[in-house]
C-alpha positions in Angstrom: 0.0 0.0 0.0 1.3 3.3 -0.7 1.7 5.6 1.9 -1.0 8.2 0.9 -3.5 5.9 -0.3 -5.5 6.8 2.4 -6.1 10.1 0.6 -8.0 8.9 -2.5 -11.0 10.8 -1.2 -9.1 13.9 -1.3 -8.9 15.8 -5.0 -7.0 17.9 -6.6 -8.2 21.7 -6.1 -8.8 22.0 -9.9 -11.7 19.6 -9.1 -13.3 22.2 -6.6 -15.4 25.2 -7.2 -13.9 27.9 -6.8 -15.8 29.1 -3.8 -15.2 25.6 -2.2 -11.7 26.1 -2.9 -11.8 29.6 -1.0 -13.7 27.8 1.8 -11.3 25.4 2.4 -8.1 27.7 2.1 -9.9 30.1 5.0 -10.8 27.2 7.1 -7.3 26.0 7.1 -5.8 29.6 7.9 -8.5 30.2 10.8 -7.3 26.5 12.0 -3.6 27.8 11.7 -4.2 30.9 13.0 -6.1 29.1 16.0 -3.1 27.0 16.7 -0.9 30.6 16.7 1.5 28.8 14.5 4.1 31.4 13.2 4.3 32.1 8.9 7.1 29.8 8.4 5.3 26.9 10.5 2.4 27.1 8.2 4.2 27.0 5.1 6.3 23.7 6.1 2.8 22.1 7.9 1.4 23.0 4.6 4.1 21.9 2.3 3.8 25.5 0.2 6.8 27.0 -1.5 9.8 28.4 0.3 8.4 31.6 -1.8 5.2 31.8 0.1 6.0 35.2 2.2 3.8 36.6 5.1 2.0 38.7 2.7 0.7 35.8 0.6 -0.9 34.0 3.7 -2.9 37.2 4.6 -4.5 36.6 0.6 -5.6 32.9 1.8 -6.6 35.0 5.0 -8.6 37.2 2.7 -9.3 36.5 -1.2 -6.7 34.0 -2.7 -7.0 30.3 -2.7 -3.9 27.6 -1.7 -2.0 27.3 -5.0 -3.5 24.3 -6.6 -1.4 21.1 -5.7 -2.4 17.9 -4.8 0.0 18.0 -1.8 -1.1 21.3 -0.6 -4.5 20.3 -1.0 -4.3 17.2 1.3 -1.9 18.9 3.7 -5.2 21.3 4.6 -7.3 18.2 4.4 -5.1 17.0 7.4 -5.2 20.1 9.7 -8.6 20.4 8.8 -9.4 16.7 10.2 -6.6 17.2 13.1 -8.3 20.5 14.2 -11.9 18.1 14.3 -10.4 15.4 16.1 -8.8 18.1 18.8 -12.5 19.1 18.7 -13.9 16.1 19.5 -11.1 15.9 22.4 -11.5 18.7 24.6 -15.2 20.0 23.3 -15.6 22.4 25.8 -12.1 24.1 25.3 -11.4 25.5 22.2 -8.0 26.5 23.0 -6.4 23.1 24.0 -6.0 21.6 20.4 -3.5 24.2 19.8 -1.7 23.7 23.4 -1.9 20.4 22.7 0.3 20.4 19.9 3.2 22.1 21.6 3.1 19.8 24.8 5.6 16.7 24.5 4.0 13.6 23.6 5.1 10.6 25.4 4.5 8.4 21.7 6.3 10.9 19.5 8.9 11.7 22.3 8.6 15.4 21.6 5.5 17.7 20.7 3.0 16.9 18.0 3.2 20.3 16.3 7.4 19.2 15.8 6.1 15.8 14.4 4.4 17.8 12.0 7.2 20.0 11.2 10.0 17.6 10.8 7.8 15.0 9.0 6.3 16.8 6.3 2.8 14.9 5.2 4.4 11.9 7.1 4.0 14.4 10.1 0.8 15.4 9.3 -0.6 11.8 9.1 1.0 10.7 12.2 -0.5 13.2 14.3 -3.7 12.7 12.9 -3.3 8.8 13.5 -3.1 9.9 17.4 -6.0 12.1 17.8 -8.1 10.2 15.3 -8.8 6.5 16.1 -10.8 5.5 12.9 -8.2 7.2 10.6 -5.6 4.9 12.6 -7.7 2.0 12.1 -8.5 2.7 8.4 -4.5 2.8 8.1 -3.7 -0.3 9.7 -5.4 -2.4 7.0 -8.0 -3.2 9.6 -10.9 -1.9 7.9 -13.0 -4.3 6.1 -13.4 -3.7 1.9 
């Protein structure tokens, strides 16, 4: 199985509407703001460009969709599913997904939001393993066809 076959739901942004492609880009920033992750953090969680400057994350903020990328595209589709699973977690305190992510995990040996840097989409899919037990079971072959 290849590693990101998990992802076959996900498509390419060209696939999207427009407007859904502008959703999706704002969700992901609001979710990246939430977490108080600094400009260079978002652009490695998000595998983007080492181009991407502040001034093109305050577009996505605003008017400009995530370049279109099937990489970039499922790299939101993970922080949008982490940021639901952290949800799910602590549903009364809307702060603790991103605290959570800079406390040291005693499975990664360090904090989940360094996971995410370090590993790339490896990252990304790791984390979301933790806080997500049916993406962890769809990934161990476990689920039935």
């Amino acid at each position: 199985m290849n590693r990101h076959d998990h992802t076959k739901g996900i498509t390419a942004m060209s696939e999207m509407t427009q407007q859904d492609r502008l959703t999706l880009t704002k969700a992901t920033m609001s979710i990246l703001d939430s977490w108080k992750l600094e400009t260079e953090q978002m652009r490695v969680v998000l595998g983007l460009p080492a181009d991407v400057r502040a001034r093109g994350f305050q577009k996505y903020r605003s008017h400009e969709t995530f370049p279109d990328d099937p990489k970039v595209a499922r790299c939101a589709d993970y922080v949008l599913r982490i940021a639901g699973a952290l949800r799910t977690a602590y549903p009364v305190n809307p702060t603790m997904g991103g605290r959570w992510l800079r406390q040291r995990h005693r499975r990664f040996g360090c904090t989940p939001l360094s996971v995410m840097l370090e590993g790339g989409e490896d990252g990304l899919v790791a984390v979301l393993a933790e806080v997500d037990c049916t993406f962890s079971w769809d990934l161990s072959g476990s689920r039935s066809v």
